[in-house]
GUKEGU-786471 format. One record per residue (C-alpha): residue number from 1; residue in one letter; x, y, z. Coordinates in Angstrom, 3 decimals. Example, Ala and Ser with C-alpha at 12.3 -4.5 7.8 and 13.67 -1.06 7.14 Angstrom:
(r 1, 'a', (12.300, -4.500, 7.800))
(r 2, 's', (13.670, -1.060, 7.140))
//
This chain:
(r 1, 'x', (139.077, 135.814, -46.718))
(r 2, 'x', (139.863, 139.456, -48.843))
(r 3, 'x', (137.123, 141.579, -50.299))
(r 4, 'x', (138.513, 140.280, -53.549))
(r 5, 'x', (138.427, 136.630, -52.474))
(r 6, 'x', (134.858, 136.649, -51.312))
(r 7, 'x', (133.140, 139.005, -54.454))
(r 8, 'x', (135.079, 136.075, -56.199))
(r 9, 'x', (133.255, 133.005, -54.275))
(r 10, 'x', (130.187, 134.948, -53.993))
(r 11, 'x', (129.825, 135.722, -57.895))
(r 12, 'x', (130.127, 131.945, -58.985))
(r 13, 'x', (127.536, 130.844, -61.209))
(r 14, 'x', (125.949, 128.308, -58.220))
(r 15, 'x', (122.735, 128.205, -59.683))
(r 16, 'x', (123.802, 126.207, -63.102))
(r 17, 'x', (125.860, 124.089, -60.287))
(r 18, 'x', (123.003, 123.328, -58.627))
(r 19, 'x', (120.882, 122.631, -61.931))
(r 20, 'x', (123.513, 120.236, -62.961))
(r 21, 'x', (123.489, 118.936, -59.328))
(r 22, 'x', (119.237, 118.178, -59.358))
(r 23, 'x', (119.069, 116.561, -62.416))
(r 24, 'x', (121.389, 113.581, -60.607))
(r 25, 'x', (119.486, 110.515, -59.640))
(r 26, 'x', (120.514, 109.500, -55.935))
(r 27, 'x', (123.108, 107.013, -56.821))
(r 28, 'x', (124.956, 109.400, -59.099))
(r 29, 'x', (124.536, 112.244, -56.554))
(r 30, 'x', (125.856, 109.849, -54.007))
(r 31, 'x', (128.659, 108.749, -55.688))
(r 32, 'x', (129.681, 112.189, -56.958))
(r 33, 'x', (129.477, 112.881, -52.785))
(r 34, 'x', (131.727, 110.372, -52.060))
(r 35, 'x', (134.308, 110.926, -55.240))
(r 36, 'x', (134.909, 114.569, -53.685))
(r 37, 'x', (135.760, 113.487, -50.609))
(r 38, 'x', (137.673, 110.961, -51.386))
(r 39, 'x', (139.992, 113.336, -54.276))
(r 40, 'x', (140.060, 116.014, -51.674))
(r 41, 'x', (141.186, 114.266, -48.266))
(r 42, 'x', (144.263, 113.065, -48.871))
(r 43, 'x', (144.964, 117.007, -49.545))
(r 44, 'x', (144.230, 117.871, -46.300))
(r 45, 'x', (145.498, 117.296, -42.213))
(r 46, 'x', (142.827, 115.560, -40.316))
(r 47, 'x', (141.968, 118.561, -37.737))
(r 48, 'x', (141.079, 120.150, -41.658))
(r 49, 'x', (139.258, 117.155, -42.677))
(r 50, 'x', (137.037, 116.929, -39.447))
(r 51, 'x', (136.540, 121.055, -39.755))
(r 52, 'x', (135.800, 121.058, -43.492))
(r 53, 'x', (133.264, 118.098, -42.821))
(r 54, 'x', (131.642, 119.867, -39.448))
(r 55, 'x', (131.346, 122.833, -41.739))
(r 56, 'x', (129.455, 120.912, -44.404))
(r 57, 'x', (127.482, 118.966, -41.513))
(r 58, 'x', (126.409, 122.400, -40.154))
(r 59, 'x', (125.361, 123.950, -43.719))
(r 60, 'x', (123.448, 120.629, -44.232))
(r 61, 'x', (121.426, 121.005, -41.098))
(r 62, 'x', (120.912, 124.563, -41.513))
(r 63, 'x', (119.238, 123.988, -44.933))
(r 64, 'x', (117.309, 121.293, -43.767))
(r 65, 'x', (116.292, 123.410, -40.920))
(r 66, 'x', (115.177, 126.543, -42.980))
(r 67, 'x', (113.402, 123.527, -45.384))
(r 68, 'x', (111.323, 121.998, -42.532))
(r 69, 'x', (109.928, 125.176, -41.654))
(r 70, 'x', (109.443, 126.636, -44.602))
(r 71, 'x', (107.169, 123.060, -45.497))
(r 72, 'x', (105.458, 123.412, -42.266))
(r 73, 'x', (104.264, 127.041, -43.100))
(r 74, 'x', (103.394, 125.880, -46.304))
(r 75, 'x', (101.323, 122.549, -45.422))
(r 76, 'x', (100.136, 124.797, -42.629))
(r 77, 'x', (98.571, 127.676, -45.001))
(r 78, 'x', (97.297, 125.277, -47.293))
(r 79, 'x', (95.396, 122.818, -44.039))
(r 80, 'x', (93.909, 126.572, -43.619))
(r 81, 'x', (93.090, 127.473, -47.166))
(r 82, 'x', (91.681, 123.604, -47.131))
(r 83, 'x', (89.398, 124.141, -44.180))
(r 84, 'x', (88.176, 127.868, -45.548))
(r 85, 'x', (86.932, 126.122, -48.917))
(r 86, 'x', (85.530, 123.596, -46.939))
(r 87, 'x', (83.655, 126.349, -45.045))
(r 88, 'x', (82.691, 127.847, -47.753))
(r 89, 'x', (81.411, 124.846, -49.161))
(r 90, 'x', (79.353, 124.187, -45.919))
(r 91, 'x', (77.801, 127.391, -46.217))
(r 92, 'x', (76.593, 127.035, -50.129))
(r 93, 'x', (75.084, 123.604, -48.850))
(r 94, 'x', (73.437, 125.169, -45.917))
(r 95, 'x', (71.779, 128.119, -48.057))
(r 96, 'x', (70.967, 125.486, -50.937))
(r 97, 'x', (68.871, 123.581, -47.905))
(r 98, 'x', (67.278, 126.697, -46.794))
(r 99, 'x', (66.667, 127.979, -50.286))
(r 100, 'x', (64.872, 124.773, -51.037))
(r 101, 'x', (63.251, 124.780, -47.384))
(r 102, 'x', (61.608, 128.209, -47.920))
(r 103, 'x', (60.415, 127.092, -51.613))
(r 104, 'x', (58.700, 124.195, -49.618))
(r 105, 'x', (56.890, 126.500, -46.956))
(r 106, 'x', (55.712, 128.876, -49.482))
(r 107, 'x', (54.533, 125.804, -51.984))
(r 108, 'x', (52.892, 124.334, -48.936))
(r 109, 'x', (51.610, 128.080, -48.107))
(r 110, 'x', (49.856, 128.426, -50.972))
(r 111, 'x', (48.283, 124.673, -51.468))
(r 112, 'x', (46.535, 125.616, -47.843))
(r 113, 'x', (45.279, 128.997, -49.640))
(r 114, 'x', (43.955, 127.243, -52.086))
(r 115, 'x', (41.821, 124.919, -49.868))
//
């Protein structure tokens, strides 16, 4: 591919592609799957047909890839944000039970200075 070629590809507008391609419900973005490949493979040799669709297999898996582990940092940081608030929760109810323990003591403190 030229310099030229690629700044070509590269500029596309792919985001208002992909917008267009989201707002699909899975039977229309399956069917628009299979049109494509069905307009474009009589177009090409078989050896170009099984390298166009390992190329598309590998970009598939390689998204999926960089999706599973971005969601499992994600779910991770947010089990640890989870746990911290439940910490922090813990130790409100633990000082709310001492608070109330000490009020106690000194209530029953003062009752036996009284007597």
């Amino acid at each position: 591919m030229t310099n030229d070629a690629y700044d070509k590809f590269i500029n596309q507008d792919f985001k208002n592609l992909a917008s267009w391609i989201y707002s699909l419900n899975g039977y229309e973005f399956t069917l628009i799957a299979t049109l494509v490949a069905f307009l474009i493979s009589p177009t090409l040799s078989i050896n170009e047909q099984n390298s166009l669709g390992n190329f598309f297999e590998q970009m598939g898996q390689t998204l999926l890839t960089i999706a599973a582990q971005n969601q499992t940092i994600k779910h991770k940081s947010r089990q640890i944000s989870t746990m911290n608030n439940n910490s922090v929760e813990d130790l409100h109810k633990e000082i709310q039970r001492i608070k109330e323990e000490l009020y106690q003591l000194r209530k029953d403190s003062l009752m036996n200075d009284n007597i």
